[in-house]
C-alpha positions, 0 to 999 in steps of 0.5 A: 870431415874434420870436427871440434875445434877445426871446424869454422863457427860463426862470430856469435860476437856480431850475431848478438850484436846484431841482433840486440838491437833488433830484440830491444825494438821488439820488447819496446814495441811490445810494451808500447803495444801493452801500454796503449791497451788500458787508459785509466782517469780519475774524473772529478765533476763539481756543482756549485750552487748559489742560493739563499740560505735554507732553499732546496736545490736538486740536481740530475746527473748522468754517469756511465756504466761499465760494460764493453771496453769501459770500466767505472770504479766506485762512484762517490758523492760528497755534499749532498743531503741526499742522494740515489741513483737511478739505473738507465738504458747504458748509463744510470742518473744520480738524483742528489739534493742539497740545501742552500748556502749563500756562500756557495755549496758543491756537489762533488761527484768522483769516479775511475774511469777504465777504457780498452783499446785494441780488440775487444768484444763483449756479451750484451741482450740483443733487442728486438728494437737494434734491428728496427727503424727509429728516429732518424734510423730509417733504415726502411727507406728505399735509398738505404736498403739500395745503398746496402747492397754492394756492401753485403757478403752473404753469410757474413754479418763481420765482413758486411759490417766492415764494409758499411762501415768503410763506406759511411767513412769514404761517403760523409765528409765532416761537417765543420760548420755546425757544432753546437745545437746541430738538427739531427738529419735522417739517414737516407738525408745524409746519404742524399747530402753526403755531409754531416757530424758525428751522429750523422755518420754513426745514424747512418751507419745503424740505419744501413747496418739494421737494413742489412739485417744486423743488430746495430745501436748509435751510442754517445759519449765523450772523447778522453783524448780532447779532454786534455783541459778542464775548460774542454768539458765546457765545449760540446767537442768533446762530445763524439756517437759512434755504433756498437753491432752485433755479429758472430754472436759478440758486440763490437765496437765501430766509429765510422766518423774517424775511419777504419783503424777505428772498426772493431779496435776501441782506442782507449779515448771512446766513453760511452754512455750508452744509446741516449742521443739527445737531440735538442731540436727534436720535437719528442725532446721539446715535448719531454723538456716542456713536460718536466719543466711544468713538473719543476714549476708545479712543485714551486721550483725553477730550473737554474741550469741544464746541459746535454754534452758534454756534461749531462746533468739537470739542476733546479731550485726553490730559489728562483734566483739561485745559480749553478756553476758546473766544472769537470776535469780528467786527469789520467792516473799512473800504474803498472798498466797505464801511460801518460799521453 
């Protein structure tokens, strides 16, 4: 056979016009890929008290921590006379202190926050309690273990929590009627109704998980992606539960409400802070508010304003007409390894 310069080549001309195209979609998708793993904000939230000159005011403020696909920078507070911070079940509380001004005084509060989209697990103590029935969680109850049948694969924790978690989804439709103020269902309620919220899903998806025999929590949090106005954190939509299991001997990440893209893949949107869902409507919570409140009045004070979603905070005052005005705002900061939305 002939060779050198007889023998017929290829137009490496059309190959690299061919396939120039195709590497630039490729290096586009992969850094597209990159960009949406890392959402970083800056989130600023301010406290504005009214009050006569000289009068003590206090305020209580729940913030996240880090853990799982969440990072929180440096916390820094600006106004208070005195401050400290009290470490929580996955959130810890700022207790802060100011003196009042008739001219208004603020209470800055001022963090990074850092979320992890894609595949993401992590090590976290797995207590005794994450396999047991809770309010609301009730995951002894017949219709519960009945319904976590067909769903279990035998020796496989992963997989049977995939498919709880794709059938909550299938089963409950949303709920779009109640919003504010919702009394929280048992979840042997909602799979009877079928209907519910967020919590709704997220509690029936623990009690089914628990039932199953797997370590499951409901956590709350806060939705970045409906954050996009400051006038946002005023309206309790932003607020999201969601279940966090426990399989293969890692933590993972699961939201039932929205679906199944979202199983096991955080989205770079989810806040946590942690398994603390506050259910006004509650019995145990009327009784732990009433008691506190009686602790604010025996010390001579009043409480002047208190939220649980999405802001979380608690203020009270000596002056029995002071008031407080609360204000948050994300906004999403630049880098090398973030994207804008």
């Amino acid at each position: 056979m002939l060779r050198g310069s007889f023998q017929k080549r290829p137009n490496r001309k059309i190959i690299f016009a061919v396939l120039l195209p195709a590497l630039c979609i490729s290096f586009a998708l992969a850094a597209c890929s990159f960009l949406f793993r890392i959402r970083s904000y800056k989130v600023t939230e301010t406290y504005l008290f009214i009050s006569a000159d000289g009068a003590k005011s206090f305020l209580t403020v729940d913030l996240p921590v880090s853990y799982g696909y969440q990072e929180i920078g440096e916390i820094k507070v600006r106004n208070a006379d005195e401050y400290y911070f009290e470490e929580m079940g996955g959130y810890q509380v700022l207790h802060a202190s100011v003196t009042g001004e008739s001219t208004g005084k603020t209470v800055e509060i001022e963090y990074t926050v850092t979320l992890h989209a894609g595949e993401r697990t992590w090590d976290m103590e797995t207590r005794d309690e994450y396999l047991q029935p809770s309010e609301n969680i009730d995951s002894d109850n017949e219709s519960i273990i009945e319904a976590v049948r067909p769903p279990v694969v035998e020796n496989d924790d992963y997989r049977t929590a995939k498919n709880i978690s794709a059938f909550v989804s299938k089963t409950v439709k949303t709920d779009t009627k109640q919003r504010i103020n919702h009394t929280t269902q048992p979840a042997s309620k909602i799979l009877e109704e079928k209907t519910g919220v967020c919590t709704d899903c997220a509690n029936l998806m623990t009690a089914m998980l628990r039932a199953a025999g797997i370590p499951a929590r409901r956590v709350s949090g806060l939705a970045f992606n409906r954050l996009t106005e400051a006038a946002d954190w005023t309206h309790p939509a932003s607020s999201h539960a969601w279940v966090e299991f426990y399989a293969g001997g890692k933590w993972h990440f699961a939201d039932p409400t929205w679906g199944n893209p979202y199983f096991d893949r955080p989205d770079g949107f989810h806040l946590s802070y942690g398994e603390e869902v506050v259910d006004i409507s509650t019995d145990e919570f009327k009784a732990r508010f009433e008691k506190f409140q009686k602790s604010v009045e025996d010390d001579g004070c009043k409480i002047i304003g208190a939220m649980t979603a999405p802001l979380k905070y608690t203020a009270w005052s000596e002056d029995h007409d002071a008031w407080v005005i609360p204000r948050a705002e994300a906004t999403k900061t630049m880098g090398t390894d973030t994207e804008r939305q």
